[in-house]
C-alpha positions as CSV (number, residue, x, y, z in Angstrom):
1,X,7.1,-6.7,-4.7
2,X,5.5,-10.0,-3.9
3,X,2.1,-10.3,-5.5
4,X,-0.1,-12.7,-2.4
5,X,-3.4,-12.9,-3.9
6,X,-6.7,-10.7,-3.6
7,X,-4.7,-8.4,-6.1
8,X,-2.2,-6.7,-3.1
9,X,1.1,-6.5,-3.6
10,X,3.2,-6.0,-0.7
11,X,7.1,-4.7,-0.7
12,X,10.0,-6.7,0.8
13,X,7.4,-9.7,1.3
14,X,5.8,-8.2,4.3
15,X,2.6,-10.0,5.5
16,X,-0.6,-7.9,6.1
17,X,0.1,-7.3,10.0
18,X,3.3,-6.4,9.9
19,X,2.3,-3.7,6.6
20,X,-0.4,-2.9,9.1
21,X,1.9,-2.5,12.0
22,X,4.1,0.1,9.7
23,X,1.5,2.0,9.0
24,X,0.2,2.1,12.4
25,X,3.9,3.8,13.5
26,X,3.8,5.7,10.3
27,X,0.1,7.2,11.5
28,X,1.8,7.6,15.6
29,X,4.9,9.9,13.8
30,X,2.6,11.9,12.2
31,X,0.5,12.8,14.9
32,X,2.9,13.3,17.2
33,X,5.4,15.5,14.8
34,X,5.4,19.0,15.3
35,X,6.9,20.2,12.3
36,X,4.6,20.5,9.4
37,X,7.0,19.1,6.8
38,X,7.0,15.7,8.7
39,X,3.1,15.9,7.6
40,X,3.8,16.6,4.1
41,X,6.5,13.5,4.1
42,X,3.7,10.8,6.1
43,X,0.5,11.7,4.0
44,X,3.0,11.5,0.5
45,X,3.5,7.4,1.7
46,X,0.7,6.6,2.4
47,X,-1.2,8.7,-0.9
48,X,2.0,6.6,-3.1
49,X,0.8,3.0,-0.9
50,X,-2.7,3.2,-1.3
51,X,-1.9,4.4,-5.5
52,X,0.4,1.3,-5.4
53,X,-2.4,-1.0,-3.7
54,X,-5.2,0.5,-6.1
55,X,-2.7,-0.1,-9.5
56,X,-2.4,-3.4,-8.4
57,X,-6.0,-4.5,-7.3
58,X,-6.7,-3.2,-11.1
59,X,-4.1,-4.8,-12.6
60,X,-5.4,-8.0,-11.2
61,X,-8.7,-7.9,-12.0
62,X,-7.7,-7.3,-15.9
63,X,-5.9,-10.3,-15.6
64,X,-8.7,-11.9,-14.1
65,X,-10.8,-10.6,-17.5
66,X,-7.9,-11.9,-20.0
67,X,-8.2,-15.6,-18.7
68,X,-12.2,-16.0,-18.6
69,X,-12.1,-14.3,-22.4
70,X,-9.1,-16.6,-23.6
């Protein structure tokens, strides 16, 4: 994970288009699966990359609070 700023941190180094891209192909497979364990599978990414994205935006802004206090 490669933190690049605004408190987002992105796996493998991916940039925001190409995260944006994935998800845009993840979104496409879901709607166009028929089976309804393919749903399951889609909406259990992107509910663990948006926890990810929120833990991080957190953790940043705490670090933000450290270094004005210290």
């Amino acid at each position: 994970m490669e933190y690049v700023g605004r408190g987002l941190y992105w796996p493998l180094s991916l940039s925001l288009s190409h995260t944006l891209f994935l998800l845009l192909c993840f979104f496409s497979l879901f709607f166009l699966s028929s089976h309804y364990y393919y749903h399951f599978l889609y909406l259990g990414f992107v509910v663990v990359f948006l926890g990810r994205q929120a833990g991080a935006h957190t953790f940043s802004h705490e670090r933000t609070i450290e270094r004005m206090n210290s």
